[in-house]
N, CA, C and O atoms as a CHARMM CRD file, in Angstrom:
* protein
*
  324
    1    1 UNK  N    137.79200 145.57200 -10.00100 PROA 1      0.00000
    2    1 UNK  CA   138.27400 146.87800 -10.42100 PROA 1      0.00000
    3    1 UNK  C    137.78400 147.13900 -11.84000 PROA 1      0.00000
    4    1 UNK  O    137.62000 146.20400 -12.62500 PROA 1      0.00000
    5    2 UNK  N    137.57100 148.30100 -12.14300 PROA 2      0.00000
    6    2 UNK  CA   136.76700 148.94000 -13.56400 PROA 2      0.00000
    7    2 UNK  C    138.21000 149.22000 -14.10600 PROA 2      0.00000
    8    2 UNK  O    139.21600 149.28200 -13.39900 PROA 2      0.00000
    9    3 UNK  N    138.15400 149.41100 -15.71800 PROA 3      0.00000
   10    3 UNK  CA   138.75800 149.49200 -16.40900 PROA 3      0.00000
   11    3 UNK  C    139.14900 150.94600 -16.56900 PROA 3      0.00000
   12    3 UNK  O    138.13400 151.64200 -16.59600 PROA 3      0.00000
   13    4 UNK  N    140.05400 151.51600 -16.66400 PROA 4      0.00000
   14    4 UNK  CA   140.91600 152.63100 -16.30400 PROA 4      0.00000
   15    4 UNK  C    140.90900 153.50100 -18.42300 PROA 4      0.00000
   16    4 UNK  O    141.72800 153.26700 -19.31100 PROA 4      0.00000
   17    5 UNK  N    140.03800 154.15000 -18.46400 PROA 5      0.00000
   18    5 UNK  CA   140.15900 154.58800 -19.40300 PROA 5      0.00000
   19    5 UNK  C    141.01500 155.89100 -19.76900 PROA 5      0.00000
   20    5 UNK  O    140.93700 156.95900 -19.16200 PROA 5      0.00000
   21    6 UNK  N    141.67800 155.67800 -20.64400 PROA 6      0.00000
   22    6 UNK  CA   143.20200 156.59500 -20.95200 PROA 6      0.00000
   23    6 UNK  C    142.34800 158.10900 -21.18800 PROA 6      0.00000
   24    6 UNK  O    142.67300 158.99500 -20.39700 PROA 6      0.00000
   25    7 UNK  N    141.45800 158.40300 -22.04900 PROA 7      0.00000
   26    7 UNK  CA   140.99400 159.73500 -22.55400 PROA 7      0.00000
   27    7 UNK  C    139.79800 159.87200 -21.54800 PROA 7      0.00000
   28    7 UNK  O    138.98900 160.74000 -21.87300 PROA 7      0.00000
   29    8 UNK  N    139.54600 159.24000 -20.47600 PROA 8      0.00000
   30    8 UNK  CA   138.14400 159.56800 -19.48500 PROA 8      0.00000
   31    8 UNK  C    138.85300 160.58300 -18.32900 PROA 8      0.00000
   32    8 UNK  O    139.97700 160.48800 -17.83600 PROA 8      0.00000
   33    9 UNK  N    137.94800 161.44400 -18.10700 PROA 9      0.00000
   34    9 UNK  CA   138.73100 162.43900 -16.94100 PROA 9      0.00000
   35    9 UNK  C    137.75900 161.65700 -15.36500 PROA 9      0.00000
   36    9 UNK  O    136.56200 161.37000 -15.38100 PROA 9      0.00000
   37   10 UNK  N    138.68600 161.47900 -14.19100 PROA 10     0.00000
   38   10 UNK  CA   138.64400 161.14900 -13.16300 PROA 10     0.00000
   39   10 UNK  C    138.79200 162.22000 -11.84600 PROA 10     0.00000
   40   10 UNK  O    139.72900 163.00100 -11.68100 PROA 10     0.00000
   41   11 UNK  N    138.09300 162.11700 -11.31600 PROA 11     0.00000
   42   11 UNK  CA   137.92100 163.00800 -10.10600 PROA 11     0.00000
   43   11 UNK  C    139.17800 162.49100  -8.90900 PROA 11     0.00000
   44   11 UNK  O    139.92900 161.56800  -9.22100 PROA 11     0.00000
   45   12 UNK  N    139.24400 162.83700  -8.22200 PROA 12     0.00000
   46   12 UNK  CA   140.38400 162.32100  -6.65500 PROA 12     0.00000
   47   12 UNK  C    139.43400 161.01800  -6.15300 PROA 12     0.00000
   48   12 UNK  O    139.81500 159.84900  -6.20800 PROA 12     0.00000
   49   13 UNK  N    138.21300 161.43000  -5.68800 PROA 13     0.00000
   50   13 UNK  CA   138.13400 160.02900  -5.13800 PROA 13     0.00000
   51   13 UNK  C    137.87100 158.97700  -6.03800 PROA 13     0.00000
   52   13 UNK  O    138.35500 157.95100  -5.56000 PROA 13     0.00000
   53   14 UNK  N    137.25900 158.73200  -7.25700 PROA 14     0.00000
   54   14 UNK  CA   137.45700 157.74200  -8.01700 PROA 14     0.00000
   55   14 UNK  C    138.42800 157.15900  -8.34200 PROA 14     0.00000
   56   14 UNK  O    138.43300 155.94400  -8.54300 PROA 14     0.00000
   57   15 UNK  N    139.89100 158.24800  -8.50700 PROA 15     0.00000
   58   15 UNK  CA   141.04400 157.85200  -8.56000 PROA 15     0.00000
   59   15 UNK  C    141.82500 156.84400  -7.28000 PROA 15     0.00000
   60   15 UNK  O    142.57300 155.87700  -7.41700 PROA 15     0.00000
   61   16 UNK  N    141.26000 157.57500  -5.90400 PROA 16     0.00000
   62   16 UNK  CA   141.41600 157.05900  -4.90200 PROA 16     0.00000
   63   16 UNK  C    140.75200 155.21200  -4.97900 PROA 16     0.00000
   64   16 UNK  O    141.28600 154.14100  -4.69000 PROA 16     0.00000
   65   17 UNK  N    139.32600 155.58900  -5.53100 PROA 17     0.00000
   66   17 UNK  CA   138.86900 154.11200  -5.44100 PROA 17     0.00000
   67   17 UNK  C    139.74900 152.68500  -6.36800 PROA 17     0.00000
   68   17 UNK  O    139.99800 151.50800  -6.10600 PROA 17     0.00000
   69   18 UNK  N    140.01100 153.68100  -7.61100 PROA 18     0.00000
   70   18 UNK  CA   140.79400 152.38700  -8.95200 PROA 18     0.00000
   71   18 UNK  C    142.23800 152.12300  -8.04000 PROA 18     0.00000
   72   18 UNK  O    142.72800 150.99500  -8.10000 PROA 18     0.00000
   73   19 UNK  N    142.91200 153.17600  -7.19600 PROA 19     0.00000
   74   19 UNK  CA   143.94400 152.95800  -6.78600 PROA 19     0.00000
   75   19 UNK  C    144.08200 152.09100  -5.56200 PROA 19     0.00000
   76   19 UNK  O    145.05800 151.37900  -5.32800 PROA 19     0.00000
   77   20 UNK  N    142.83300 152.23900  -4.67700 PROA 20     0.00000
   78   20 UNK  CA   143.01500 151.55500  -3.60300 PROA 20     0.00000
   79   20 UNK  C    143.59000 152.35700  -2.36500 PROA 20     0.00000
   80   20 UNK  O    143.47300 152.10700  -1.16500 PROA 20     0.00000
   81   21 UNK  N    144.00900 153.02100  -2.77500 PROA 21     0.00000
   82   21 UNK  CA   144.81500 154.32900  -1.61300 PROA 21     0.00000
   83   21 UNK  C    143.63100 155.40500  -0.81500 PROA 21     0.00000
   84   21 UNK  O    142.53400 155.74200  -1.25900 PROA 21     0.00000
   85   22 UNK  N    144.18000 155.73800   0.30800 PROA 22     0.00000
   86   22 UNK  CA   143.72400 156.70900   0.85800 PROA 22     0.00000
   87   22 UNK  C    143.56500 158.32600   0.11700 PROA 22     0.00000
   88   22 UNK  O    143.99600 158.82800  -0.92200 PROA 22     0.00000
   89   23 UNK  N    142.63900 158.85200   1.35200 PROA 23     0.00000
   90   23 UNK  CA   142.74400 160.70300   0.48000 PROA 23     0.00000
   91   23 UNK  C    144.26000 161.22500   0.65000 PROA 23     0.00000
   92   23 UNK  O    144.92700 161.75600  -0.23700 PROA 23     0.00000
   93   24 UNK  N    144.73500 160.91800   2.20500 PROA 24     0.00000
   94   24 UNK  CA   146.28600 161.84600   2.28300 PROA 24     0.00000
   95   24 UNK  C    147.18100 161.11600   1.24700 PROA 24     0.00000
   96   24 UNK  O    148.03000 161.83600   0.72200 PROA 24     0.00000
   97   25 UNK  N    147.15100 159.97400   0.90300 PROA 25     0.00000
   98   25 UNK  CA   148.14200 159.66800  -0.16500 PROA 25     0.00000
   99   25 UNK  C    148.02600 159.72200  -1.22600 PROA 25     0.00000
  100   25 UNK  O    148.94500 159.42500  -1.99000 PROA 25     0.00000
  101   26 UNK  N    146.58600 160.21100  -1.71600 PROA 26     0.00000
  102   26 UNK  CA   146.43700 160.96300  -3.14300 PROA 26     0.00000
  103   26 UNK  C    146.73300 162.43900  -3.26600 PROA 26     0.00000
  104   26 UNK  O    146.76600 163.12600  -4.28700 PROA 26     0.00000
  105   27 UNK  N    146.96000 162.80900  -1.89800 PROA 27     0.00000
  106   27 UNK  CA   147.13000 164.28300  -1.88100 PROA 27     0.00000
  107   27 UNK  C    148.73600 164.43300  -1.83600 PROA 27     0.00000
  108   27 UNK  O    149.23900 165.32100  -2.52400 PROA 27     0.00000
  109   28 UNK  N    149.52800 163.62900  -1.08100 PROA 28     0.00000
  110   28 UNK  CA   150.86600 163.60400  -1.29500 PROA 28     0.00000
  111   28 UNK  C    151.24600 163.38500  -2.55800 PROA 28     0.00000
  112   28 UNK  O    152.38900 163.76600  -2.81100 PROA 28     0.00000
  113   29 UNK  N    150.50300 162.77100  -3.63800 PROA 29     0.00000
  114   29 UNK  CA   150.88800 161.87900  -5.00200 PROA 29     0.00000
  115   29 UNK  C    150.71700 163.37100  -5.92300 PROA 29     0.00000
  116   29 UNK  O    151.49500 163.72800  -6.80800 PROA 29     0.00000
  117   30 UNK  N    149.38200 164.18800  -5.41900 PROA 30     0.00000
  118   30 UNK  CA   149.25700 165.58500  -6.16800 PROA 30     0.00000
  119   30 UNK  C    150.20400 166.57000  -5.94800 PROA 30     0.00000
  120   30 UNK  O    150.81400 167.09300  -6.88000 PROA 30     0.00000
  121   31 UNK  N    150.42400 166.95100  -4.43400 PROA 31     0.00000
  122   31 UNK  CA   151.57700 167.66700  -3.93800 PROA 31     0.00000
  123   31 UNK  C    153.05900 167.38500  -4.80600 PROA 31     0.00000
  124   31 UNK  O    153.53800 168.38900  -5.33400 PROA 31     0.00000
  125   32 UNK  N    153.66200 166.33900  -4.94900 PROA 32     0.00000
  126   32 UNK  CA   154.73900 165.92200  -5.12500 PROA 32     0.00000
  127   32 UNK  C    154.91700 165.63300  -6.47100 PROA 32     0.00000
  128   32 UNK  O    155.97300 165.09600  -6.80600 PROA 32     0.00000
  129   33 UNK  N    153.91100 165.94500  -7.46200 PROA 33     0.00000
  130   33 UNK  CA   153.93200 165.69800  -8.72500 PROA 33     0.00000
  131   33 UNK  C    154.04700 164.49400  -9.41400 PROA 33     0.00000
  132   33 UNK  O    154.28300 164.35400 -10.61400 PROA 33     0.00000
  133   34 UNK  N    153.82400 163.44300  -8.38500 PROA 34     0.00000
  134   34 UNK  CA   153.87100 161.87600  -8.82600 PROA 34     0.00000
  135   34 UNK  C    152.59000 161.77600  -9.95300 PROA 34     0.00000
  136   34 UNK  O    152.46000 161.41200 -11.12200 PROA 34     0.00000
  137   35 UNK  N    151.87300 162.23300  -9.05400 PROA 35     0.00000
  138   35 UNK  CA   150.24900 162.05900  -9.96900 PROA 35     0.00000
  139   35 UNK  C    150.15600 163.95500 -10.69500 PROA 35     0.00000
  140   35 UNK  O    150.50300 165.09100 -10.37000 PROA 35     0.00000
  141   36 UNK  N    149.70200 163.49300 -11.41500 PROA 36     0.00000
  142   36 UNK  CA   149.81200 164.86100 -12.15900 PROA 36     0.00000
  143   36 UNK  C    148.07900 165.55700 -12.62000 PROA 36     0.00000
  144   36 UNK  O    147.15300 164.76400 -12.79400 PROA 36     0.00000
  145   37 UNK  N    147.98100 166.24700 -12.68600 PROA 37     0.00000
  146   37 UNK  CA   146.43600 166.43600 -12.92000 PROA 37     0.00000
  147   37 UNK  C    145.96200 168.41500 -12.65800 PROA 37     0.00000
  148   37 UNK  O    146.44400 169.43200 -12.16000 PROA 37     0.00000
  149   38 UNK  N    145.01700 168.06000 -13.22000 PROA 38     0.00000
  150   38 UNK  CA   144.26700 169.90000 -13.65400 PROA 38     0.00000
  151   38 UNK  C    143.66000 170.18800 -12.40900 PROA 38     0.00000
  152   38 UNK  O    143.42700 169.22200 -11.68300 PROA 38     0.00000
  153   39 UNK  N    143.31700 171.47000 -11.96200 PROA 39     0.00000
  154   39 UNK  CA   142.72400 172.08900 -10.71900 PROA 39     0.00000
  155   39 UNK  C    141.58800 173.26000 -11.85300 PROA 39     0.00000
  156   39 UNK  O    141.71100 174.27900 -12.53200 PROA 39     0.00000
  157   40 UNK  N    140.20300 171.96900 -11.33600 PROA 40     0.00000
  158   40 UNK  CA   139.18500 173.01700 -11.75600 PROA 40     0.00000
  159   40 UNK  C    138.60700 173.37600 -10.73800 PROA 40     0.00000
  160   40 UNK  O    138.12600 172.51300 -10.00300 PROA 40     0.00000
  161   41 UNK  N    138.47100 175.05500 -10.34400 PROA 41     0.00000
  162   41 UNK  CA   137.65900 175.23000  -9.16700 PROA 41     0.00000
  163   41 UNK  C    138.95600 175.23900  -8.07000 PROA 41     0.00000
  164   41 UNK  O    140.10700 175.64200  -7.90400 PROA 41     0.00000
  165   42 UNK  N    137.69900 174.36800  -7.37400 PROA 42     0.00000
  166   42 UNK  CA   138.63000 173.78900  -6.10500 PROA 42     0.00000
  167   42 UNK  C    139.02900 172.33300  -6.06600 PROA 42     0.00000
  168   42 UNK  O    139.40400 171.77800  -5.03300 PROA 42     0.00000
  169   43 UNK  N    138.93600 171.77900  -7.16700 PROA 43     0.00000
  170   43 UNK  CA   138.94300 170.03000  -7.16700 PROA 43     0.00000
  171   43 UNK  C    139.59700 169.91300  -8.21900 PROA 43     0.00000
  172   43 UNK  O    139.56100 170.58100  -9.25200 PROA 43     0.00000
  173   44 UNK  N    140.45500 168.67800  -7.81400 PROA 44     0.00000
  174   44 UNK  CA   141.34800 168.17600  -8.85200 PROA 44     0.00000
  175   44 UNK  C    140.55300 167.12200 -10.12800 PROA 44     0.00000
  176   44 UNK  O    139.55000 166.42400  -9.97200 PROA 44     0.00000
  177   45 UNK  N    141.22400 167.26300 -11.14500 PROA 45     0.00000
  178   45 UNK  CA   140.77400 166.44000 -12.35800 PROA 45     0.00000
  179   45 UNK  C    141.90300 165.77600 -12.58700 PROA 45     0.00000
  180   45 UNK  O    143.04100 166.24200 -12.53300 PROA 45     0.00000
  181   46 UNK  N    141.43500 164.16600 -12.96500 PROA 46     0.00000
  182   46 UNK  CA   143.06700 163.68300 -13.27900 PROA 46     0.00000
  183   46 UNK  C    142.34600 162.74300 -14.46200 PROA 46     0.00000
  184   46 UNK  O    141.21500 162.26300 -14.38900 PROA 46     0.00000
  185   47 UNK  N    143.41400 162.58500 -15.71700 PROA 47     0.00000
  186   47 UNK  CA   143.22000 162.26700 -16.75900 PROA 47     0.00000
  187   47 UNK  C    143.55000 161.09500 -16.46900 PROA 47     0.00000
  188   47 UNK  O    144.43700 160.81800 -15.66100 PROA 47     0.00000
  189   48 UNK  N    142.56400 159.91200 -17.38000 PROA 48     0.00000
  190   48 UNK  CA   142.91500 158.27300 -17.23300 PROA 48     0.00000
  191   48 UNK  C    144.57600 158.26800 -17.19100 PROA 48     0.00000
  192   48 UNK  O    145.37500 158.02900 -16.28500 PROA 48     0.00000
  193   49 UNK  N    144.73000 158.64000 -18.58400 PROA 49     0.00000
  194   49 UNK  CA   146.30000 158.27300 -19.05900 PROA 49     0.00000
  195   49 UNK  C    147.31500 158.07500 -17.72800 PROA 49     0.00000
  196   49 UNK  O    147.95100 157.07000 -17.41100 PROA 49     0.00000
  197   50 UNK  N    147.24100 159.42600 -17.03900 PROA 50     0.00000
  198   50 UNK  CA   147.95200 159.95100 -15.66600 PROA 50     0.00000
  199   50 UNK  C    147.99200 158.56900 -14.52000 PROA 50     0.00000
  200   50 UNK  O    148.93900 158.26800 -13.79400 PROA 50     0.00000
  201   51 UNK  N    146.78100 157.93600 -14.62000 PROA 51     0.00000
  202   51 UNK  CA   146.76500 156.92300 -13.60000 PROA 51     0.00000
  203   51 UNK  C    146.86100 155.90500 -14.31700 PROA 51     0.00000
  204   51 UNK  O    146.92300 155.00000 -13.48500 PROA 51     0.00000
  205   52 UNK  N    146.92500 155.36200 -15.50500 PROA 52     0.00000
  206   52 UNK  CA   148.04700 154.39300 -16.17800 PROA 52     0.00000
  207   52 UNK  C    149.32100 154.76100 -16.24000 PROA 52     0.00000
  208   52 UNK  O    150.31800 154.07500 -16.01900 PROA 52     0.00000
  209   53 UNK  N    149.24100 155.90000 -16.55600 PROA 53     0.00000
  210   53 UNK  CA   150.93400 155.99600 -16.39700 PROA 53     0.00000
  211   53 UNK  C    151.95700 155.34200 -14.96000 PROA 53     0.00000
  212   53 UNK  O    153.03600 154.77100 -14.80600 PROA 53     0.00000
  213   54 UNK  N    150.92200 155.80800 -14.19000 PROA 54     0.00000
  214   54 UNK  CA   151.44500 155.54800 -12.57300 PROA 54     0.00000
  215   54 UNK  C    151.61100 154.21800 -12.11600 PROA 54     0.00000
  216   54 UNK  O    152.47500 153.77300 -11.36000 PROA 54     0.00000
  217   55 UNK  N    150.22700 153.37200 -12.93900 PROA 55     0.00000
  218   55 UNK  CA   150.14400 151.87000 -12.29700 PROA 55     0.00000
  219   55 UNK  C    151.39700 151.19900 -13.41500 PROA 55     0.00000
  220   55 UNK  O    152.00800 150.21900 -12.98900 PROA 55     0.00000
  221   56 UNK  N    151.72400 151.66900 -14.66500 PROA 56     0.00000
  222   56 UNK  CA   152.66900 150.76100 -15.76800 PROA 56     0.00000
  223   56 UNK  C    153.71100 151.51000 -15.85500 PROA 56     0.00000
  224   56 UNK  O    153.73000 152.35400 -16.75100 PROA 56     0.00000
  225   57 UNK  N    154.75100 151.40000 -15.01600 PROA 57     0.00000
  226   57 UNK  CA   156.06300 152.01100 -14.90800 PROA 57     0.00000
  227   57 UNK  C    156.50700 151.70000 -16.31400 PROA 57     0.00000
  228   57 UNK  O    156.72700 152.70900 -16.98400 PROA 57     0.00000
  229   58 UNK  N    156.72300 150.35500 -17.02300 PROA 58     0.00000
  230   58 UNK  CA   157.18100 149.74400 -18.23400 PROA 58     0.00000
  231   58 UNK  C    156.41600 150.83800 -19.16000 PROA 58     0.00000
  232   58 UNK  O    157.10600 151.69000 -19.72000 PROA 58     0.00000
  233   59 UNK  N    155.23000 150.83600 -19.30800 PROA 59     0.00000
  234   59 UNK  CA   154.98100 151.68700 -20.57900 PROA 59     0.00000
  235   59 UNK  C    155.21200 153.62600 -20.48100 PROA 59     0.00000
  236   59 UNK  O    155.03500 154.35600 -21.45600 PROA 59     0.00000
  237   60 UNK  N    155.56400 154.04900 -19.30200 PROA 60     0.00000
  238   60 UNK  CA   156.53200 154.96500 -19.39300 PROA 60     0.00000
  239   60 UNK  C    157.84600 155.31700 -19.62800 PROA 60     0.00000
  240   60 UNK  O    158.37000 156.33500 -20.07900 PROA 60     0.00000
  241   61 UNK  N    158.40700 153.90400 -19.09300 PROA 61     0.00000
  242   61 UNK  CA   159.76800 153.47100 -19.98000 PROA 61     0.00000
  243   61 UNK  C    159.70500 153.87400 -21.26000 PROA 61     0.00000
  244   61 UNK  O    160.02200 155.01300 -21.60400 PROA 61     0.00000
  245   62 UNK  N    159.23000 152.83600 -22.17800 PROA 62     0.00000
  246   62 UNK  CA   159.26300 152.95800 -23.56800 PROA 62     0.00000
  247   62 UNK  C    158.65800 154.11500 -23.90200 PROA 62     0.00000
  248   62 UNK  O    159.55900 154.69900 -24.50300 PROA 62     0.00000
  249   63 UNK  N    157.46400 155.02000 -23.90500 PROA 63     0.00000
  250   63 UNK  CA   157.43400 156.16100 -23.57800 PROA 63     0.00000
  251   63 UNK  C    158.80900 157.05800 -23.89000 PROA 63     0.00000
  252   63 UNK  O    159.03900 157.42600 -25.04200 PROA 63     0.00000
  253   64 UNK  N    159.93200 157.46500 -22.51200 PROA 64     0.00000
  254   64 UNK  CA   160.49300 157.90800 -22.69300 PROA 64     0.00000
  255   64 UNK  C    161.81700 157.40800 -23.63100 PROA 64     0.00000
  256   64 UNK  O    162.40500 158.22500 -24.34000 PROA 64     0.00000
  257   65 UNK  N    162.19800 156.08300 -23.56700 PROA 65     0.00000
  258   65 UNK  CA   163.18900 155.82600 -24.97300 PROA 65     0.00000
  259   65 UNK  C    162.73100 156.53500 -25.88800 PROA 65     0.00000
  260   65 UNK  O    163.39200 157.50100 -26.27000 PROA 65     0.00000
  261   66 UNK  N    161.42700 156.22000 -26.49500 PROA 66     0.00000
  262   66 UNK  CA   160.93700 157.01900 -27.95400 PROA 66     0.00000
  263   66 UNK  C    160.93800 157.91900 -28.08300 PROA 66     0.00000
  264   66 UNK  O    160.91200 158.36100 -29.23200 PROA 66     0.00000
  265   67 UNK  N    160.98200 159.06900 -26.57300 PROA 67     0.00000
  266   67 UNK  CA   161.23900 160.59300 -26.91900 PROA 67     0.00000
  267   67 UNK  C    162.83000 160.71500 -26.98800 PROA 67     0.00000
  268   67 UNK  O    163.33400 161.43600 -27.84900 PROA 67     0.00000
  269   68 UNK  N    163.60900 160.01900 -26.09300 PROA 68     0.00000
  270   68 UNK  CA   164.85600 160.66900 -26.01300 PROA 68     0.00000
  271   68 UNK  C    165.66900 160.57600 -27.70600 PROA 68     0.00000
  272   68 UNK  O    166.43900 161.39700 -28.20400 PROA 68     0.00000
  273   69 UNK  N    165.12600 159.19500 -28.32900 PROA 69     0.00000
  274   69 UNK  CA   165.32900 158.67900 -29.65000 PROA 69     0.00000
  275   69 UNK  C    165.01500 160.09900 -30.57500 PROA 69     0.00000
  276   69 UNK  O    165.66600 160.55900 -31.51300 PROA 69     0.00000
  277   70 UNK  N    164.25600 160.40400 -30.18700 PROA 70     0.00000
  278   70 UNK  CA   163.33200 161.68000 -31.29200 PROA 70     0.00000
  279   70 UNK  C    164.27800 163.07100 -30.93900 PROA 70     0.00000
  280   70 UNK  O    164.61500 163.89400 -31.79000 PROA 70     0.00000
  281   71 UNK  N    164.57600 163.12600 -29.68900 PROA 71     0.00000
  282   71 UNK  CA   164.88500 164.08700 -29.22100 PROA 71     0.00000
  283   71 UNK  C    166.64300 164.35700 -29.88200 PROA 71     0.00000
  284   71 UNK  O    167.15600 165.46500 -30.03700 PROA 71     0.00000
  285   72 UNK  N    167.13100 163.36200 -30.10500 PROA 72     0.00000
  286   72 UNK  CA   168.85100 162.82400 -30.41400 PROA 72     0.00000
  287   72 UNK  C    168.43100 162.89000 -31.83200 PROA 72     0.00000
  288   72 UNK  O    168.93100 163.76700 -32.53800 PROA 72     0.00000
  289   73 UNK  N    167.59100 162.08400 -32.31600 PROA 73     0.00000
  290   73 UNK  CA   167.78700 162.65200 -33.63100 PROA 73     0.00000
  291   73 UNK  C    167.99100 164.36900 -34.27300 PROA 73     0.00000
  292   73 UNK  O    168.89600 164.90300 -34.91300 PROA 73     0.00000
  293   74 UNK  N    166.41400 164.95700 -33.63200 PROA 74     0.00000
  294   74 UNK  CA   166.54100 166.39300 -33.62000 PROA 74     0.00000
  295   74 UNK  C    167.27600 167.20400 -33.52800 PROA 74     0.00000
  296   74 UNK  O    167.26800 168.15200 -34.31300 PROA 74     0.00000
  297   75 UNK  N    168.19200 167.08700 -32.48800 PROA 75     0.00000
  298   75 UNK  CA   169.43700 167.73300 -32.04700 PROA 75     0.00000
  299   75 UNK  C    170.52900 167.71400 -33.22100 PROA 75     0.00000
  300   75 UNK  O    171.22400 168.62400 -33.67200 PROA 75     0.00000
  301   76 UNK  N    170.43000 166.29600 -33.57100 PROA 76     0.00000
  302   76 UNK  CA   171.67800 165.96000 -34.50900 PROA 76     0.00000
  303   76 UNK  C    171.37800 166.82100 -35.84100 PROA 76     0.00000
  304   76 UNK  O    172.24000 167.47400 -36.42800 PROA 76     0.00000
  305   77 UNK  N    169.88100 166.71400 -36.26900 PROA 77     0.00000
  306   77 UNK  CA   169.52900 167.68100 -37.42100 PROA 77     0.00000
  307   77 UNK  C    169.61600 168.85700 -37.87600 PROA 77     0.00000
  308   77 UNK  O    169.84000 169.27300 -39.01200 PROA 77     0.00000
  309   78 UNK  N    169.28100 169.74900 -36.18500 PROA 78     0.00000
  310   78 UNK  CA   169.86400 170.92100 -35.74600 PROA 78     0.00000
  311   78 UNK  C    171.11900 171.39100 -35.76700 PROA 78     0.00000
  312   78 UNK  O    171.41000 172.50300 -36.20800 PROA 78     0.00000
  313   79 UNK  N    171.90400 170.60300 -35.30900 PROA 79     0.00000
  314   79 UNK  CA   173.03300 170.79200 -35.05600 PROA 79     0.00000
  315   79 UNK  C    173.92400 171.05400 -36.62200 PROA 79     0.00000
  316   79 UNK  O    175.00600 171.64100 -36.62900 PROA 79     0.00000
  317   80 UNK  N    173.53900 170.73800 -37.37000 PROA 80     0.00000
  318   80 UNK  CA   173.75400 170.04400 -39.14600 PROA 80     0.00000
  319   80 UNK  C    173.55700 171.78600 -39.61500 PROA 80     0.00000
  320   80 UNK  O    174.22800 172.44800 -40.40600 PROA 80     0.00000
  321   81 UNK  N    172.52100 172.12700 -38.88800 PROA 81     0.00000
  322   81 UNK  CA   172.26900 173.60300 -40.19100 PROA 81     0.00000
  323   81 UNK  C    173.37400 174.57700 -39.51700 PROA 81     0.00000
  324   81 UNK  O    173.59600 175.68700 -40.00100 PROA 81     0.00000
């Protein structure tokens, strides 16, 4: 397997190939908003990041702690004026 670059843009079937999955289950993953990605044309574009995100559940974790952290602070700052 090739190395999954975060800022490289990926087409469906390349994505299909790093993933190992079929076309209908990349199309369910687009449908359902699991996999997330741009519609140029008629073909999907999916950003590295998008398919790391998907394969490292853990680094979406921490991910979202650090926003909700940011987000609680903000509020609290807001809330102040």
């Amino acid at each position: 397997m090739s190395e999954i670059k975060a800022n490289e843009v990926y087409t469906t079937a390349e994505t299909q190939e790093l993933l190992k999955i079929s076309k209908s289950t990349i199309k369910r993953m687009l449908k359902s908003g699991l996999l997330r990605a741009n519609k140029i044309g008629k073909q999907y574009r999916i950003m590295g990041h998008e398919i790391l995100r998907l394969v490292s559940p853990a680094l979406e974790e921490k991910t979202v702690e650090a926003y909700q952290k940011i987000k609680a602070k903000t509020r609290d700052k807001v809330g102040r004026w």
